[in-house]
C-alpha positions as CSV (number, residue, x, y, z in Angstrom):
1,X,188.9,23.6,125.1
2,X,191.7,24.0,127.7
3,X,190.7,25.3,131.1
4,X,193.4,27.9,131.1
5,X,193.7,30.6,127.8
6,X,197.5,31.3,127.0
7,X,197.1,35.0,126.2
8,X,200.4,36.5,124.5
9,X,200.1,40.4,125.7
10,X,203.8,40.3,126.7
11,X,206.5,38.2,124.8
12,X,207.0,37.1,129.0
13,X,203.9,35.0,128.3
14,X,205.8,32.9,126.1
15,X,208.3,31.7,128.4
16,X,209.6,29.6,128.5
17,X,207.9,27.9,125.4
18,X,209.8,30.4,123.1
19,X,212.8,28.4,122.2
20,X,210.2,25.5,121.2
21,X,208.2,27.9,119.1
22,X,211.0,29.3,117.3
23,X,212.4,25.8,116.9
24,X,208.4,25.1,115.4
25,X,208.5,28.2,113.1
26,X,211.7,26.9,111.5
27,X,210.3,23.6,110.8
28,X,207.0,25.4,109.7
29,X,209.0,27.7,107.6
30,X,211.1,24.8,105.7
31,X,208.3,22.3,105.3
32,X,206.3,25.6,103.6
33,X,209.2,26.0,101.6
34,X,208.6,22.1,99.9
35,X,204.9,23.0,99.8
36,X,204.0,21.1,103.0
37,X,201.1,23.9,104.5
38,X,199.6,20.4,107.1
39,X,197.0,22.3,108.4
40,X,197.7,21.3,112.2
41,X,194.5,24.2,113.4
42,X,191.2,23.4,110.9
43,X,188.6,24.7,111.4
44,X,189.8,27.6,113.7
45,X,188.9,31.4,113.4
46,X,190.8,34.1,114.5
47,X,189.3,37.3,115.0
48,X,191.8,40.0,114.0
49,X,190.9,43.6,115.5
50,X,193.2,46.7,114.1
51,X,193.0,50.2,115.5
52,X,196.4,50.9,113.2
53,X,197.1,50.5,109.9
54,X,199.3,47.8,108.6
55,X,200.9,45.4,106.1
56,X,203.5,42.8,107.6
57,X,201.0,41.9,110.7
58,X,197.6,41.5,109.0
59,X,199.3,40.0,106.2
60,X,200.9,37.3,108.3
61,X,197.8,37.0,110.3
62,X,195.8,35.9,107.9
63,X,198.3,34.5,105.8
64,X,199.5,31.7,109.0
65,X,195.5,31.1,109.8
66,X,194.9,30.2,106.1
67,X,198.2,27.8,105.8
68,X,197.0,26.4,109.5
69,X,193.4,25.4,108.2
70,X,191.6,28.6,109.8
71,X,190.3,31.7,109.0
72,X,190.9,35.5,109.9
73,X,188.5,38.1,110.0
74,X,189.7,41.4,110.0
75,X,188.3,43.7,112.1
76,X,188.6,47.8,111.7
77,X,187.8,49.4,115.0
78,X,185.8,51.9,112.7
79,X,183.4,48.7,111.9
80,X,182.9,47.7,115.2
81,X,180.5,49.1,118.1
82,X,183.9,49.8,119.2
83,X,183.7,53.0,117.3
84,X,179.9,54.0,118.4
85,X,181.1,53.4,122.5
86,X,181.1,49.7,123.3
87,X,182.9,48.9,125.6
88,X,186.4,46.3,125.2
89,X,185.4,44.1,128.0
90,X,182.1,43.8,126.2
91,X,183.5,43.2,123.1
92,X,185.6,40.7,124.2
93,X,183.1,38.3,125.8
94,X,180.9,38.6,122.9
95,X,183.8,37.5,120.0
96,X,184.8,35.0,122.6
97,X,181.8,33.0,122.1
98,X,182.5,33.1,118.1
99,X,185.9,32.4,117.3
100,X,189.1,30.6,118.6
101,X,191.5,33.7,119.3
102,X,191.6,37.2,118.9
103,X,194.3,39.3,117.9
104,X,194.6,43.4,118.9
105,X,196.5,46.0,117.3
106,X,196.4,48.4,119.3
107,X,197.1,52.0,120.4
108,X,197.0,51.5,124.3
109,X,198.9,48.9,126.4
110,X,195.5,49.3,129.1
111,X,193.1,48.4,126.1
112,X,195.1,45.6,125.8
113,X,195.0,44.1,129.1
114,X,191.2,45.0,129.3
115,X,190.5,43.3,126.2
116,X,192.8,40.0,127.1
117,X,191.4,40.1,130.9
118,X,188.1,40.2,129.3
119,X,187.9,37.5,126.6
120,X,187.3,33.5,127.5
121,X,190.0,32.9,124.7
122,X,193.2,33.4,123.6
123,X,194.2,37.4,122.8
124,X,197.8,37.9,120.7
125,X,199.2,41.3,121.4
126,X,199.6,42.3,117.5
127,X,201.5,45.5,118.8
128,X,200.3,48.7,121.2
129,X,202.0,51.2,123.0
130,X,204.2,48.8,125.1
131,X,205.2,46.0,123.5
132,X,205.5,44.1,120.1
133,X,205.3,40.9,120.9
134,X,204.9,38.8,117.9
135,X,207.4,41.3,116.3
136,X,210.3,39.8,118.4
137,X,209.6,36.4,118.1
138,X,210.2,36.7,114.0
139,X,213.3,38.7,114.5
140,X,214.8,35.9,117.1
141,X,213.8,33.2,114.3
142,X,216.0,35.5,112.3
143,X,219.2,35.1,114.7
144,X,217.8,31.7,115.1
145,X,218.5,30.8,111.8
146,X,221.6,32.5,111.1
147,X,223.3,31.5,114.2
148,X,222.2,28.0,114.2
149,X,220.3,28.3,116.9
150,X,222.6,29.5,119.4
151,X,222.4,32.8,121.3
152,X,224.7,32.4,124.1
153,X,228.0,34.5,123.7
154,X,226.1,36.4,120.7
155,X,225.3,40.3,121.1
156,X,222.6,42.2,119.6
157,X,222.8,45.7,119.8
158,X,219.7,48.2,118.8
159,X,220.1,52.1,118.1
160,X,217.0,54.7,118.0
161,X,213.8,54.6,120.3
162,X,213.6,53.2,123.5
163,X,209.7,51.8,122.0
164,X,207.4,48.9,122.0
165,X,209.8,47.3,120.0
166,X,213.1,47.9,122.1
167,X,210.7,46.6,125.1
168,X,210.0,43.2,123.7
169,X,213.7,42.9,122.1
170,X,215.0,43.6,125.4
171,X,212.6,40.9,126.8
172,X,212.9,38.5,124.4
173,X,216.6,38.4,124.2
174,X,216.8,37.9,127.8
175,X,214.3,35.0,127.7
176,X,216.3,33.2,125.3
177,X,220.0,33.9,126.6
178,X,221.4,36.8,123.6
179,X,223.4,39.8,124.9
180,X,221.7,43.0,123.6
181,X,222.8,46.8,124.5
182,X,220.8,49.5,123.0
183,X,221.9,53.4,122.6
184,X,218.9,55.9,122.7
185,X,218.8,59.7,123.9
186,X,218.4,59.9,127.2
187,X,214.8,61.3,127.0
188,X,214.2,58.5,124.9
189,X,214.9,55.4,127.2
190,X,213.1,52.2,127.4
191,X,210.5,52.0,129.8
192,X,212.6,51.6,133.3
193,X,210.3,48.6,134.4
194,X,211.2,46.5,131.3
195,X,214.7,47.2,131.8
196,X,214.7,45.5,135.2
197,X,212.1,42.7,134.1
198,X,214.7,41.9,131.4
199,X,217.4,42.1,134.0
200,X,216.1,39.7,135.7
201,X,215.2,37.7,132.9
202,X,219.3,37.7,131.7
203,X,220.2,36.9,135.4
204,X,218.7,33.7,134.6
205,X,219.5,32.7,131.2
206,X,223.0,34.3,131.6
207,X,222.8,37.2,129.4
208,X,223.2,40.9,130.1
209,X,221.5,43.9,129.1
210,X,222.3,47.1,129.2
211,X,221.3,50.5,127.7
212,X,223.9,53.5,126.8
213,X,223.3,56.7,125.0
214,X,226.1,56.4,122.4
215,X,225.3,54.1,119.1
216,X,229.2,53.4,118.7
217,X,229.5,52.2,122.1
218,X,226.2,49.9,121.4
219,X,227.3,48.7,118.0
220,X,231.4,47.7,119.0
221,X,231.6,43.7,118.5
222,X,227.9,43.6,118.2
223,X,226.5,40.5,116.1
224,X,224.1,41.9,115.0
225,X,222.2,45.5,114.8
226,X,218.7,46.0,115.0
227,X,216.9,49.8,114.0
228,X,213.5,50.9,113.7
229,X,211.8,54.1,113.1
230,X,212.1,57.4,114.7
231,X,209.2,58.4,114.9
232,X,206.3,55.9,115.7
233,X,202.9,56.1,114.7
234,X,201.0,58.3,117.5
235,X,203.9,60.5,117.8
236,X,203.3,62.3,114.7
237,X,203.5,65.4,116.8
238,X,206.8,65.2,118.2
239,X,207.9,64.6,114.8
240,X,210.6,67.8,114.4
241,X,212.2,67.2,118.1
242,X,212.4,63.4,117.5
243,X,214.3,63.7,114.1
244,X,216.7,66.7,116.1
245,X,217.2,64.2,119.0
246,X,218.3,61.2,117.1
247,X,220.9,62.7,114.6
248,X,223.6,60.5,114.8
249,X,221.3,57.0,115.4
250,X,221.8,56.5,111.8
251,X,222.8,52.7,110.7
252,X,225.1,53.5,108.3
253,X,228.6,51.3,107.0
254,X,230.6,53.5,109.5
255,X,228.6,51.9,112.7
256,X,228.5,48.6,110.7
257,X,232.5,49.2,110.8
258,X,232.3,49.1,114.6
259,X,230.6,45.6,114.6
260,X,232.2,41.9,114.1
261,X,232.9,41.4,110.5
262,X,229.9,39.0,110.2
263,X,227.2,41.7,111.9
264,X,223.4,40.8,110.5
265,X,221.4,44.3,110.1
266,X,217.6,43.9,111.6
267,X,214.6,46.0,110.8
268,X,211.0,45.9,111.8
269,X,209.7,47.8,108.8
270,X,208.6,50.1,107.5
271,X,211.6,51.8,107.1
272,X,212.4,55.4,106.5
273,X,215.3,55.0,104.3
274,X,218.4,58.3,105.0
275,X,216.8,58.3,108.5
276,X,217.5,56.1,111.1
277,X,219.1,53.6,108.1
278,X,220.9,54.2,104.8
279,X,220.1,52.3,101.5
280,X,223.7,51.1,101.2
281,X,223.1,49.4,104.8
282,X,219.5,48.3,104.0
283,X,220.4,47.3,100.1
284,X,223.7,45.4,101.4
285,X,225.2,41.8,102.0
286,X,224.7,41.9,105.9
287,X,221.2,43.5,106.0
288,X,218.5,40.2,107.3
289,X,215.3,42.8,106.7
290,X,213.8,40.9,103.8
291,X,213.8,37.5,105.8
292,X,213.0,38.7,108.8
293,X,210.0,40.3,107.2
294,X,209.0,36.8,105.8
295,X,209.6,35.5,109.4
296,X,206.6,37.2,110.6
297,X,204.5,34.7,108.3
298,X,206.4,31.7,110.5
299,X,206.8,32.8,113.8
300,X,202.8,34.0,113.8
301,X,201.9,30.3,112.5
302,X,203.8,28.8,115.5
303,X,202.5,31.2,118.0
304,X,199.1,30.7,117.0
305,X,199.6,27.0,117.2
306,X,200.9,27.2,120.7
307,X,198.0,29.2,121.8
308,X,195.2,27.4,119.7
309,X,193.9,24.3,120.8
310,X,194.5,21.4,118.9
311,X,191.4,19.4,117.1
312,X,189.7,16.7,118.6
313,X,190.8,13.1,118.0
């Protein structure tokens, strides 16, 4: 075992190995495609706790630790002590001493870090209330693929929330040197600390971020345009004033209009179709959704690699 864990809480923690793990996940993805599934992680278990419901992340999960030589147990925080008042920490050091890894879906950033600061092995941030990690990293392999692998001079714009997901796009991109400007209300902003973190991060890859409030502004010679829903899961209640706030964050073929000719459309899924997208957008020639939905399947099999430690020789 190595004497330091590589715990993935923030998409940050993967730099700057990203550019080699999205360069891995599109080898991984086109030897899958000839039927080569190698399994470089036998014999490795990967406990997979979920205190939300989902389909593209346990999927992949268990999908990538099958096609690696592993296994994934799925975990419902109803079926652990979780639910009856054990603690995370506690948790945590006991699953440690089973399996390889542990992945958390889960609904607070602070649960996150507890579990991760807890645990004697590796804990994948499978989404809470800050970031989406493993999210971005299949969205890049995306671009990745599209753009051949370049990102410098490209520009990704995102319209809607300022969410978990806008926080690890606007991370991610910086890490990895894309542009990216994103439009949301003003009382719907990214979190201000991940705005300067991924300043910083741009200074250094050369990129810029910024974030406006107006979606045309956002999407003009974009490259591509990424959208997700309006309203999150946990903020059922502000349903009403979310959907009054973000009239007019629609991806539609009038923003697409304001893009370069050859703009990709992005989507995390699930997607509330006449909301924050249009079928004609989704349905179209430039929308990347279905693929970057598959992507999950690759980019989680080459993060898990990178955090998993290699069998014995």
């Amino acid at each position: 075992m190595p004497t330091a864990k590589s715990d993935v809480v923030s998409i940050v923690d993967l730099a700057p190995a990203l550019p080699t793990i999205l360069r891995r996940a599109e080898a991984m993805k086109r030897a899958r495609t000839h039927g080569d599934r190698s399994p470089t992680r036998p014999g490795t278990n990967l406990a997979m706790i979920f205190e939300k419901s989902s389909t593209r992340t346990r999927t992949s999960f268990e999908v990538a630790m099958n096609d690696l030589g592993g296994h994934g147990l799925y975990m419902s925080s109803r079926d652990l002590q979780l639910g009856r008042g054990e603690t995370i920490g506690d948790t945590a050091r006991v699953l440690s001493r089973y399996v390889d890894a542990i992945c958390y879906r889960a609904y607070r950033h602070e649960d996150m870090r507890a579990l991760a600061d807890s645990a004697t092995v590796p804990v994948l941030n499978a989404l809470d209330d800050r970031e989406h990690p493993c999210q971005i990293v299949a969205d890049l392999l995306t671009l990745h693929e599209r753009w051949a692998g370049k990102f410098a001079g490209k520009t990704l714009a995102y319209v809607g929330d300022g969410n978990n997901v806008l926080n690890s796009l606007l991370l991610g991109a910086a890490i990895v040197g894309l542009n990216i400007v994103a439009a949301t209300p003003s009382k719907y902003r990214p979190a201000p600390s991940i705005v300067t973190q991924a300043e910083a991060l741009a200074g250094r890859s050369g990129s810029t971020v910024r974030v406006v409030e107006s979606p045309g502004d956002a999407a003009r010679g974009a490259d591509a345009i990424y959208t997700d829903v309006w309203v999150s899961m946990g903020d059922e209640a502000e349903k009403d004033a979310r959907e009054t706030a973000f009239r007019g964050y629609q991806v539609d073929t009038e923003l697409l209009a304001r893009a370069n000719s050859g703009v990709w459309v992005l989507h995390d899924l699930p997607a509330h179709r006449g909301q924050e997208i249009t079928d004609e957008v989704m349905d179209g020639p430039r929308a990347a959704i279905w693929d970057q939905a598959e992507n999950r399947l690759h980019a989680q099999k080459a993060i898990l690699e990178h955090v998993l430690p290699a069998p014995a020789r």
